[in-house]
N, C-alpha and C positions, 0 to 999 in steps of 0.2 A: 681418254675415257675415264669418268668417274670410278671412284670404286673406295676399298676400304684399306687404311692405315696400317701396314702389319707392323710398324712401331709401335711397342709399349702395349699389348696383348697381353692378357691376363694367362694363367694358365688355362685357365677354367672355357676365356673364349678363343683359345684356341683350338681347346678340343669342341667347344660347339660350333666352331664353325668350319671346324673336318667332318661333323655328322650332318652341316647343313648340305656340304659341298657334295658331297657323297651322294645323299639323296638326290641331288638337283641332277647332275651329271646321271643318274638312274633313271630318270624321268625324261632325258632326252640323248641317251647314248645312244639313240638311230641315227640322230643329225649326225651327231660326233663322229661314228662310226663308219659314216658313207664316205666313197669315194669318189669324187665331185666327176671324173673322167666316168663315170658309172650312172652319171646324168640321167642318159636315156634307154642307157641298156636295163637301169634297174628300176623305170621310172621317178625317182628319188620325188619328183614335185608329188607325184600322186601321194606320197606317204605324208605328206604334210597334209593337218587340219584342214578341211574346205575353206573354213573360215579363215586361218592362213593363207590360203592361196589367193583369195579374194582379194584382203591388205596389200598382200605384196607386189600381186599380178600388175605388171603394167609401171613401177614402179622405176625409175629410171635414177642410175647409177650418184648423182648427187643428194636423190631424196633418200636414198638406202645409207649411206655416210650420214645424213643428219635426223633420219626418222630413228633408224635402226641401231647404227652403230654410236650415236650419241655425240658426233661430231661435228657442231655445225661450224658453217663459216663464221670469220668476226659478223659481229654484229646484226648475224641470221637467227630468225624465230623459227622454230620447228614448226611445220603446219601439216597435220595430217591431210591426208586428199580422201580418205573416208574413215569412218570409227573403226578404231581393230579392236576385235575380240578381244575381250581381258584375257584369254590364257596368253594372248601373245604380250599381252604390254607387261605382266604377269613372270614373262622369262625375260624379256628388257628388264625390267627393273628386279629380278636378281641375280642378273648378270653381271649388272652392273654394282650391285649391292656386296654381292662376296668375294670378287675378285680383290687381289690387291691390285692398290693401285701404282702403278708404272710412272706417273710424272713427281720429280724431283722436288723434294721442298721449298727449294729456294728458285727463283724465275732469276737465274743469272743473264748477263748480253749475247748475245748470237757469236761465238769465237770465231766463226766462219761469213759474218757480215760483208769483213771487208775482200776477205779472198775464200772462195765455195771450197779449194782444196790446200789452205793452209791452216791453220790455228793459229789464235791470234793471242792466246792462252798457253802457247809450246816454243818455245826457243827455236830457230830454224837449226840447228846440229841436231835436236832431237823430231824434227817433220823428216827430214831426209829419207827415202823408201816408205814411208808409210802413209797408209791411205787417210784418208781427214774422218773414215767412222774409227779407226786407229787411233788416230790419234788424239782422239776424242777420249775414248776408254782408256791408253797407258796414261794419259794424264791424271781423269779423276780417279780409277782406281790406286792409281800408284798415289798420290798425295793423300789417299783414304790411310791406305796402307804404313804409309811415313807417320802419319798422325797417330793410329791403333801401337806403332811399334816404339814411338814415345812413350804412350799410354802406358804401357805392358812391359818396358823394360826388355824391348827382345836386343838380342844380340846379333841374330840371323833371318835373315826371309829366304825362304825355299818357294820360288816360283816353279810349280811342277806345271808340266807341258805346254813348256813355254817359247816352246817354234823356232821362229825367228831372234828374240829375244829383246823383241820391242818394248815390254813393260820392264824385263830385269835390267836391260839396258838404262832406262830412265830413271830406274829406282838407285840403281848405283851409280852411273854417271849422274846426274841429274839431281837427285835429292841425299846423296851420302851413303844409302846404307850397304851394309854387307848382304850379297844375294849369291846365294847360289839357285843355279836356272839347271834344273833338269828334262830333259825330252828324248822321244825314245827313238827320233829318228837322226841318225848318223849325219844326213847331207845337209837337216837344219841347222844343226849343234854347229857344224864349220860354216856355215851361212852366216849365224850369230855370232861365230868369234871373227870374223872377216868385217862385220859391219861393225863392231865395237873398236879394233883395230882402225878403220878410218873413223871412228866418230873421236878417239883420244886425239888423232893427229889433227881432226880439226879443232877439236879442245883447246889443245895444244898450240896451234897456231894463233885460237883467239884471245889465249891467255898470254902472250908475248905480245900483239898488238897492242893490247891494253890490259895489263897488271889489276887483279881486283884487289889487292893485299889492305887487309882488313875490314873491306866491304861487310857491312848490314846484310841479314836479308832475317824477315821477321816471319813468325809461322807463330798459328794460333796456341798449341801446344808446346812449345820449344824456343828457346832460344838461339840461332848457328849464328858463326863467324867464318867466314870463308878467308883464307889466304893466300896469299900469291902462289905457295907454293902444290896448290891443288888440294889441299888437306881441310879438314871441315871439323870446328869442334863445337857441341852442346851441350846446354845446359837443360837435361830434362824432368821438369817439372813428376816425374814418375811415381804412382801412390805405390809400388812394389819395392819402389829402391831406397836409399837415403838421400836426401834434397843436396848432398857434398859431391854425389857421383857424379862427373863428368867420364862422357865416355865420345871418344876422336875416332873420326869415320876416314878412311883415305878413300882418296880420289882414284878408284880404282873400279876395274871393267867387271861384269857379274862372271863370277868360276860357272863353268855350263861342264855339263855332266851331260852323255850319252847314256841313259839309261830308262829302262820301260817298268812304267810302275803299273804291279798287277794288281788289281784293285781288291783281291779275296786277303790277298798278305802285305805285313806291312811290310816297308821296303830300306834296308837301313840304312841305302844314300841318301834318303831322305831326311834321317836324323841326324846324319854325321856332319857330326859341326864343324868350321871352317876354322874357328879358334873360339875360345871359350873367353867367357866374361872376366873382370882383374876378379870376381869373387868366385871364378873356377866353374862357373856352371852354365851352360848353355840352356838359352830361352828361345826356342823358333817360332816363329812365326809363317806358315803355311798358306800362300796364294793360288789363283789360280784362274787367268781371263778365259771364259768359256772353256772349260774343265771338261771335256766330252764326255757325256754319257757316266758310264760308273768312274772315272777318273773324280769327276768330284766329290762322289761317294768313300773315294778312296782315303780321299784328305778329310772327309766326316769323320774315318775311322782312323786315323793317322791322330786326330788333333785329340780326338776322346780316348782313345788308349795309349798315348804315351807321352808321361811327363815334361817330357822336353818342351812340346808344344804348348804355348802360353797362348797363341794367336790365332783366328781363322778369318780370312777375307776371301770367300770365294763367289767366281760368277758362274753358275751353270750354264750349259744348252744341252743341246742332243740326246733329249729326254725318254727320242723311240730308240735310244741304243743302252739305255740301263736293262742288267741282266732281273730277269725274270725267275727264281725270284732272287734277293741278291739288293740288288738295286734298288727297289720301292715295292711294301713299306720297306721302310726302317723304323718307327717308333711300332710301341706295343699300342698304342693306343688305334691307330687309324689299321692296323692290321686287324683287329680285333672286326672295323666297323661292315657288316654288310654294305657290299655295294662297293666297296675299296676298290678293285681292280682296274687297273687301268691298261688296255688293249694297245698291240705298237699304233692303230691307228691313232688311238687319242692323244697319244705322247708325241707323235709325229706333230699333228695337228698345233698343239699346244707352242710350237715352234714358231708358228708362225708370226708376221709382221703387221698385226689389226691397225697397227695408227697408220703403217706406208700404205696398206689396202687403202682405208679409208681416204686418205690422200690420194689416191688411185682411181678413185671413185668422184671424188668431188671436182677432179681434172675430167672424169670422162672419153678418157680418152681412147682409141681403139684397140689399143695392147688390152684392154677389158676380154675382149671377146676369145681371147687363145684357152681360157675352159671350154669354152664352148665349142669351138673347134675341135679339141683335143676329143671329148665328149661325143662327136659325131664321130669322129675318126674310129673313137674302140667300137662301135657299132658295125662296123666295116669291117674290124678288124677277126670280131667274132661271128660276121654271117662268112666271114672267108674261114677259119680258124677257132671255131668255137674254144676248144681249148688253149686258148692262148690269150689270158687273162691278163689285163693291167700291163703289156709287158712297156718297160722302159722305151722312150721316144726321146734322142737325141735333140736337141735343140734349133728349130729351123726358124732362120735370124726373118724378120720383117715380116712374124706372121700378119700385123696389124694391114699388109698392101696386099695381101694376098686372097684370093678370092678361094673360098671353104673347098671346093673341090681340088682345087692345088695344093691347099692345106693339106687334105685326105692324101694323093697322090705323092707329094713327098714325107706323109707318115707312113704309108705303106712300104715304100721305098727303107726308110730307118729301121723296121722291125724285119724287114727281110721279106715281105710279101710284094708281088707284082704290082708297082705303081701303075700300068695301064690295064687294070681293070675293070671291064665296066661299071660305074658308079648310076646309083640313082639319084640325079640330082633334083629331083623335085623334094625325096626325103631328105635329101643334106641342106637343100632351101628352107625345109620344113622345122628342123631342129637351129639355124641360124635364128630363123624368126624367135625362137625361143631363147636368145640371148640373156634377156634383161631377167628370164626366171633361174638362167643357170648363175648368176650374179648375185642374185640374191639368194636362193640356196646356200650359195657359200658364204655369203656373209654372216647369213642365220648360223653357220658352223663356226667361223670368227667372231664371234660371241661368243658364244660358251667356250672356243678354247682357251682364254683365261682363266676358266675356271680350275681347271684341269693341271696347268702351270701353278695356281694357287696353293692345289692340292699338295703337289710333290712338294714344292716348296715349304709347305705348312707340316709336312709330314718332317722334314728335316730337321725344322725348328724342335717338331715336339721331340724326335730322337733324341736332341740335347741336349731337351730340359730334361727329359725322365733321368737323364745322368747327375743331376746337376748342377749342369754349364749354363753359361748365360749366353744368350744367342738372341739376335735381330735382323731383321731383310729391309737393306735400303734401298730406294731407288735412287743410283747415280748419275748414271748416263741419262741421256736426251732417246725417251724411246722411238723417235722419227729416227734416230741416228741407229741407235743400238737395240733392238726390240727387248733381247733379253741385260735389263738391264740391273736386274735385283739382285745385292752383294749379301752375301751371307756373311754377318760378321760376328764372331762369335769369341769370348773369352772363359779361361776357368773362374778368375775372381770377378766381381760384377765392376764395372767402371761407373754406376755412377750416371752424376751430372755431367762429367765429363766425356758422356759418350756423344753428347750434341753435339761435340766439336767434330766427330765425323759427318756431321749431316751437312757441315756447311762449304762454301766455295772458298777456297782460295784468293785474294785479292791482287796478287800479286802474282804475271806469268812465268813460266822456268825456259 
């Protein structure tokens, strides 16, 4: 999906394009706001423009990918099938105009060409348990990160809620540096020290097969030397240190802390450094792959009130879980702006996956129709149970062979109401027919929820200039792979020219 650069943003159009965002998201906070399962209970099509419904009516699932959602196939021309209203080309084209955009600077090779769930970009010691959208993110995040922590002279990366310990794992076995991995649940922390323990024995076994001793390996920023005996020394080019410093990383697994960071206080395992630099002072560097909700907020205010923290590389999501208020705003600026307020619908919303949609859309295929479904279902569900609004529906595998009334029947069944009751099937025929407008409905809401992602995201930025820090949002990940794919990287002293070197690929796999 097109959209706009939030690299190298002036002050000035950041904040005008938090006052554009604001307004736009005011102007269509119905779409945003509905609950697509709410289809027909709450009419949703009728509150659309006539003139909208007209456009869309009838529209079927590939033309909505490339009219709507701005996604055409290779070497497809968009062809309208009638003229739409300018209000509507009108919210396309600033949809598409003030979102940031989600695809990566550089068009690197497909890692997963030759095998769909290995990378071909990741060492097989470090694919081992994880999944290929996995291991897509601990790679470019973590080499983002080894890059910035050259940069910046850190001595520590503190990966907070960090699970399993997939990226701290790759950051210290895999690129040298000192990590400690915090997480606040007990049974992950010993999942990650168990998988570390087998990933050194097969280190270990592959470093006696074949001795790397004094093996090359070259990095845009730095110079390493690896050694037979597991140990790694560099030479880093760093604008903070003296150009004499060498500083030797051991081959050793990330220290993992059991502990839960509360996002209102700062938390001092957080700061407590594992050892300190030969000049005595400790530099951290603060990560964090999909940071939940105020967790990322947490390391916002982690990296800005306390000296230690030289670094910030984080990746948000779980945008409907930031505290209200607490969580967003955080700059004075967008708080100030009427219209600011963002509802859990819209944050939820914001979550979603527009590029795998639209790829969902352009297949066609009949996993499309389970809103619709679902959609008829709460219709049923409130002529039986009026108040018994939205509730949660377990997940019933192969809706796409199932015929809409057995749909109903085993929804009924999930929420605890009588699956053999009598159903009208002429109305549940009635709302299937209406398929293609419950598809498009939602699509029109997968549009503007980038915006909304924009926002928060825009709002972060500007909380760190108003301090200021210098701060930028990359897109790293492949957003077919990773939807939320935009790093917050952010420093106290400005980097410069040398911040390019984060934007670019790796040439060389780990």
């Amino acid at each position: 999906m097109p959209g706009v650069s939030a690299r190298g943003l002036s002050l000035e159009e950041r904040r005008q394009l938090a006052v554009n965002l604001t307004r736009v998201l005011s102007l269509y906070r119905s779409i945003l706001d509905a609950y697509i399962i709410e289809f027909f209970t709450d009419n949703l099509w009728g509150t659309l423009p006539c003139s909208w419904q007209e456009a869309l009516d009838g529209l079927n699932p590939p033309q909505l990918a490339t009219q709507l959602l701005g996604m055409p196939g290779e070497g497809e021309v968009v062809r309208y099938r009638s003229v739409w209203p300018l209000t509507l080309l009108a919210l396309k084209s600033t949809a598409y105009a003030l979102a940031f955009t989600r695809t990566p600077k550089f068009q690197a090779p497909s890692e997963f060409r030759e095998n769909p769930s290995q990378s071909s970009r990741l060492k097989a010691p470090f694919r081992k348990h994880v999944r290929p959208k996995k291991q897509h993110e601990i790679r470019r995040l973590g080499e983002l990160v080894k890059k910035l922590s050259d940069l910046t002279g850190c001595t520590q990366v503190v990966d907070v809620g960090s699970g399993q310990g997939h990226l701290s794992r790759f950051m210290s076995l895999g690129l040298g540096l000192k990590v400690k991995s915090i997480e606040g649940d007990q049974r992950l922390v010993e999942r990650a020290q168990h998988l570390d323990q087998e990933l050194l024995q097969t280190l270990g076994k592959e470093e006696k097969r074949s001795p790397q001793e004094g093996t090359q390996r070259t990095d845009p920023s730095c110079s390493l030397r690896w050694h037979g005996d597991g140990t790694q020394t560099s030479q880093l080019p760093c604008p903070f240190l003296p150009p004499q410093v060498v500083q030797t990383h051991s081959h050793r697994s990330p220290h993992h802390v059991a502990q839960w960071v509360d996002p209102r206080t700062l938390c001092e395992e957080v700061l407590l450094p594992l050892e300190t630099s030969p000049q005595g002072e400790a530099r951290l560097l603060l990560t964090g792959l999909h940071a939940c909700g105020d967790l990322s907020v947490a390391l916002l205010r982690h990296f800005s009130s306390c000296p230690e923290v030289v670094a910030l590389a984080s990746v948000g999501c779980c945008y409907m879980k930031l505290s209200d208020p607490g969580g967003y705003p955080l700059s004075q600026w967008v708080a100030a702006l009427p219209g600011h307020e963002l509802s859990y619908r819209l944050r939820e919303g914001a979550c979603h996956a527009l590029e795998e949609y639209a790829e969902r859309l352009q297949r066609a295929g009949p996993g499309l129709r389970t809103h619709c479904y679902r959609a008829a279902l709460e219709t049923v569900i409130r002529h039986v149970q009026p108040k018994l609004r939205r509730p949660g529906v377990q997940g019933i595998p192969r809706v796409h062979e199932l015929k809409i009334e057995e749909y109903v029947q085993r929804g009924l069944q999930r929420v605890g109401l009588d699956p053999q009751l009598p159903l009208n099937l002429a109305a549940l025929q009635a709302h299937q027919a209406q398929e293609n407008r419950v598809v498009a409905f939602f699509s029109l809401a997968l549009l503007l929820a980038p915006l909304v992602e924009t926002l928060i995201l825009l709002d972060r930025l500007l909380f760190l200039q108003e301090q200021g820090f210098h701060s930028e949002l990359l897109p790293i990940f492949s957003p077919e792979l990773s939807p939320r794919n935009l790093v917050l990287v952010a420093t106290k002293r400005p980097l410069g020219q040398a911040f390019s070197v984060l934007e670019t690929e790796d040439a060389d796999a780990l």
